[in-house]
N, C-alpha and C positions, 0 to 999 in steps of 0.2 A: 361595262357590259359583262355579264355572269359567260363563263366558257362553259363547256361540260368534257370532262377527265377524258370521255371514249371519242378517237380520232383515229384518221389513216391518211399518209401522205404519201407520194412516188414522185419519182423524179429519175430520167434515165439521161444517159449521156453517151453519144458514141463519138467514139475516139479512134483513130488510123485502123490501128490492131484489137481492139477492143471494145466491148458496151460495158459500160458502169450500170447498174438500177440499184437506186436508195428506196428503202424503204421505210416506213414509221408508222408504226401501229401504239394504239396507248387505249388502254379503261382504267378506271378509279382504283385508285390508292391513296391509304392515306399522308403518303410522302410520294417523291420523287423516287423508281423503282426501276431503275434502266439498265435492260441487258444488249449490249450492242456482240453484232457478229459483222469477221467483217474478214476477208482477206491476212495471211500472218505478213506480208511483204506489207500492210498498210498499217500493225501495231503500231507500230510509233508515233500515228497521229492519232488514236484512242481517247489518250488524255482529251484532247481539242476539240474531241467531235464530242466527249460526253458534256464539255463544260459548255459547247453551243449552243447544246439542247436543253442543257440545265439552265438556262440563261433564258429561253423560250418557254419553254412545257413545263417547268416548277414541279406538279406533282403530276402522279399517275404512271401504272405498271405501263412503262412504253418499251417498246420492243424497236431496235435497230438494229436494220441490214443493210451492207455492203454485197452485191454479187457482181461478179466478172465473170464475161464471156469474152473467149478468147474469140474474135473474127476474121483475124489476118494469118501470117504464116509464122507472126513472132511467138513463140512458148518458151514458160522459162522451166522445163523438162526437158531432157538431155538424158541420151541412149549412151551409157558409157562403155564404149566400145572394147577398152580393154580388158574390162571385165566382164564380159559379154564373150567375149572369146574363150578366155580363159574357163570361164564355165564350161563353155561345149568341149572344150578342147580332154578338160576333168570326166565331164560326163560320155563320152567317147570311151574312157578308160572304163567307163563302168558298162555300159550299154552300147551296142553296137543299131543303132537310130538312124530313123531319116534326118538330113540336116534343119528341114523344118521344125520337122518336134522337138529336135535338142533345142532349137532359140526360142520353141515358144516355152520350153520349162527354164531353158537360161535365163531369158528376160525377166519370169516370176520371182528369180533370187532375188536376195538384199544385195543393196550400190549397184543394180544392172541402168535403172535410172537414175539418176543425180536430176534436183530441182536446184535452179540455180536461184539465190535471195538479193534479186535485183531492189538497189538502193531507188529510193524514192524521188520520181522526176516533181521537183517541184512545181514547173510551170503546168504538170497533168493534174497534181494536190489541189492548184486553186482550179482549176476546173471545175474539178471533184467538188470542191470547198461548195462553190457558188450552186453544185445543184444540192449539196446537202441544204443549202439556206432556204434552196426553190420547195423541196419536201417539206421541210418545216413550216414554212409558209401555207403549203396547202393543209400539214395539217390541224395548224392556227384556224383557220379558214374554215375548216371542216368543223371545230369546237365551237367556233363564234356560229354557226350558225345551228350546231346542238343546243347550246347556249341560248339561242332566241327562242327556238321552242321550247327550250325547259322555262324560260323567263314566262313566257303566256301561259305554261299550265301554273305556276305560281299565285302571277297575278289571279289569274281565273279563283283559284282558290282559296287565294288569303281573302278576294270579293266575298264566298261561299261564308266564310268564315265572319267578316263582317255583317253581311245578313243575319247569318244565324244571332252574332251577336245582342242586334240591335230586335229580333225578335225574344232571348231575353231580357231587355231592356223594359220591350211593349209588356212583357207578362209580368214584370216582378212584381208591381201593386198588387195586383191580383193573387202574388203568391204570400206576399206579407197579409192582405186582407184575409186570405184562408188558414193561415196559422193564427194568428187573431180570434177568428171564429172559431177555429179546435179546440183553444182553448177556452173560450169563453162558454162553450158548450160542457167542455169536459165538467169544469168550474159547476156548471147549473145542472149536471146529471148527478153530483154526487149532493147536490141540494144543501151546503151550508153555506152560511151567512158568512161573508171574508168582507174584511175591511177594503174599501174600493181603492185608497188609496197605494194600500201595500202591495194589491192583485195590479194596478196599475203601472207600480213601479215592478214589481215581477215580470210581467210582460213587456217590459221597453227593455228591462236587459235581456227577455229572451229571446225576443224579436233583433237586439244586436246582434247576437251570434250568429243569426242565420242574414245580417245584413250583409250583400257582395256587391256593396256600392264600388268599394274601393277596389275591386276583382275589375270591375267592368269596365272603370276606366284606364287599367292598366292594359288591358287587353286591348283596347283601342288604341294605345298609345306605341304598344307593342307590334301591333297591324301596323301603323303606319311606320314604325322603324322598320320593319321588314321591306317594306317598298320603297322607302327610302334608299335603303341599301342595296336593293336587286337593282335598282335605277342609276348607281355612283357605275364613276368610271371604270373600277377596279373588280373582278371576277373574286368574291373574296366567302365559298361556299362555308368554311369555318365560321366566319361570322355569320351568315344566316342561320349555320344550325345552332348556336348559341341563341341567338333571336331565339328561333321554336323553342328551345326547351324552356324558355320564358311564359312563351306561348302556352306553352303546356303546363307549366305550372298553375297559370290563373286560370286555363277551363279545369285544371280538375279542384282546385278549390271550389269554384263555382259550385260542381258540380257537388259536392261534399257538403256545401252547406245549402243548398235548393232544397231539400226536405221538399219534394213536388214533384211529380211525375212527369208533365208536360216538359219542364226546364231538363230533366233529368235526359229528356229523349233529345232535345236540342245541344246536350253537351255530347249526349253518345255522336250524334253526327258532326262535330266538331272535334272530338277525337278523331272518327273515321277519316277529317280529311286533314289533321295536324301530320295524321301518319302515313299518309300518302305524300305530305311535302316532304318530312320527313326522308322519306324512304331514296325522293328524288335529289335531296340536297347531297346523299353517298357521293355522285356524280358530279359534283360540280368541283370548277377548280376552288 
């Protein structure tokens, strides 16, 4: 089943002194394009979390966030008292202040607060671990079901495109019988006698050139590998856009040797909606 690249996942976690909220946002790219943000006390699990994701989501510009909110009374910020003092005590020598405003300018120095770089509680990691898998999951979830409606305007379309098909199918005699006529005409407007034979073999090899028996069946065959492939088990948008540009090759042959206007309007609409699959295949994983 086909996913599509643009998702969004969430997953929160609360904890004694703390809430966790993951988050995962992703649209198309054409690789795997991952910026994670997260906490510096939780760097060391970076590697882990990219290759979880990498291991899921395969391609697309996805965005990942770690945020903490501090809920309880634990902070790992810490008022360094002795430097704290020693400020007011300096700036006392310079200005003669309310004890107030000297510590709200003493606080502003550097080292008035020290962060302290508390090591990583493992048993809180897997916590953490299991809702980043719950985020990913939703936004699996969220692609697979972009995924179904990108599959139905597909189908819809690659249908459009068989139609049109099988409407140059219905016209083609009619278009070999009018290049026949052209020139059978041209032939009897310039009024000379031409051996029937040689005018006869002139026109089976002219009428080859503009034969797209073999255009038409590839085009069909090429249809049905398309849905073939939207229909396999695997999300695999590279190969469909290879498909189209198959696709696209035999309508514009077609189209190149139709010398016919009706056929010619029937490839223009067959381009309009090669490029609309086209456009939508950017988005698929």
């Amino acid at each position: 089943m086909i996913q599509s690249m643009t998702g969004y996942g969430k997953s929160v976690l609360q904890l004694p002194t703390k809430k966790i909220s993951i988050e995962l946002k992703s649209l198309n790219s054409k690789s795997l394009d991952l910026n994670a943000r997260m906490p510096s006390m939780y760097r060391a699990k970076e590697l882990e979390v990219r290759k979880l994701i990498a291991k899921h989501l395969r391609r697309g510009k996805v965005d990942f966030s770690l945020y903490v909110e501090i809920t309880g009374e634990d902070t790992s910020s810490k008022i360094n008292k002795t430097v704290v003092n020693e400020y007011i005590k300096q700036l006392k020598d310079v200005v003669d202040g309310d004890a107030t405003e000297l510590l709200k300018m003493a606080i502003r120095l550097p080292d008035a607060v020290t962060t302290e770089r508390d090591e990583i509680d493992e048993e809180e990691w897997a916590a953490i671990s299991k809702e980043i898998n719950d985020a990913i999951t939703n936004i699996v979830a969220y692609r697979k079901d972009e995924g179904a409606t990108l599959k139905q305007d597909f189908t819809d379309r690659i249908a459009t495109l068989r139609r049109l098909l099988q409407e140059v199918i219905t016209m083609d005699p009619d278009r070999i019988d009018g290049v026949r006529a052209r020139l059978e005409k041209g032939i009897a407007d310039i009024k000379e006698k031409v051996d029937e034979n040689r005018f006869e073999q002139e026109l089976v090899y002219y009428i080859e050139k503009f034969d797209i028996t073999e255009e038409k069946v590839r085009l069909d065959n090429h249809l049905d590998y398309f849905i073939k492939s939207l229909n396999s088990d695997d999300s695999n948008g590279k190969k469909l856009g290879f498909i189209s540009q198959e696709i696209g090759r035999e309508i514009n042959t077609i189209g190149s040797k139709s010398n016919y206007a009706p056929m010619q309007k029937l490839v223009v609409q067959m381009k309009d909606e090669l490029e609309k699959i086209k456009e939508q295949l950017l988005n698929v994983l």
